[in-house]
LUMTI-916523 format. One record per residue (C-alpha): x, y, z; residue number from 0. Coordinates in steps of 0.1 Angstrom, whole numbers. Example, Ala and Ser with C-alpha at 12.3 -4.5 7.8 and 13.67 -1.06 7.14 Angstrom:
% residues 2
    px    py    pz zavex
   123   -45    78     0
   137   -11    71     1
This chain:
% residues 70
    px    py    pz zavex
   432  -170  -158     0
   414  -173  -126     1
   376  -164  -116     2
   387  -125  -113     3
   404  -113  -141     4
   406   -76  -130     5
   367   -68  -128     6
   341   -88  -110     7
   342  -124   -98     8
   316  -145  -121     9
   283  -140  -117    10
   285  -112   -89    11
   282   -80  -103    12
   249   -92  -121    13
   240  -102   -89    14
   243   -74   -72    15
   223   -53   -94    16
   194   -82   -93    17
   190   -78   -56    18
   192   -38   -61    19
   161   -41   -86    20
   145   -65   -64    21
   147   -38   -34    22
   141    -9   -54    23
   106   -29   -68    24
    97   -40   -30    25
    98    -5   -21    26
    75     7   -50    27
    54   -21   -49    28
    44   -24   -13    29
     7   -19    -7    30
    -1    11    15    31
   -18   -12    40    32
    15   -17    58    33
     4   -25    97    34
    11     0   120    35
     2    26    90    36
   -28    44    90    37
   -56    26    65    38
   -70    49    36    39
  -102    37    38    40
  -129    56    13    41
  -159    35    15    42
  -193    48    14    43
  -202    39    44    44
  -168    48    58    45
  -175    85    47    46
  -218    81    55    47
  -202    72    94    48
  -181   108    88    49
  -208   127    77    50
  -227   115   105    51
  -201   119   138    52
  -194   154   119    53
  -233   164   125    54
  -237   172    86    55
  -264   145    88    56
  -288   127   109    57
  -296    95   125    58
  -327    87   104    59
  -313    98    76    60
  -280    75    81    61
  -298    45    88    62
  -319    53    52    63
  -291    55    35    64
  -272    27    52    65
  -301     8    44    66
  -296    21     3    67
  -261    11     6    68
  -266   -25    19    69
């Protein structure tokens, strides 16, 4: 009887599926702040600087709630 007795060689086929899982779990486990992807970012003052290039609000009242943020 040698190392392959008609199915895998020792070892292998285990090890094949370890590196599958380990992909698999890098590919659900990456955080979505890849570089070169677009950053969610949802701070409050991310969305205050919206409001404000939008023209729902206006300066004074951005700098007074900056100032409530900070």
């Amino acid at each position: 009887m040698g190392l392959y007795d008609g199915y895998h060689f020792v070892g292998i086929h285990f090890a094949w599926w370890l590196i599958w899982v380990v992909i698999i779990f890098w590919i659900f486990a990456t955080p979505y702040n890849i570089p070169g992807q677009r950053a969610k970012n949802r701070s409050a003052l991310h969305l205050l600087k919206k409001r404000l290039t939008s023209g729902q609000i206006n300066k004074e009242e951005f700098l007074e709630k900056r100032k409530l943020l900070q």
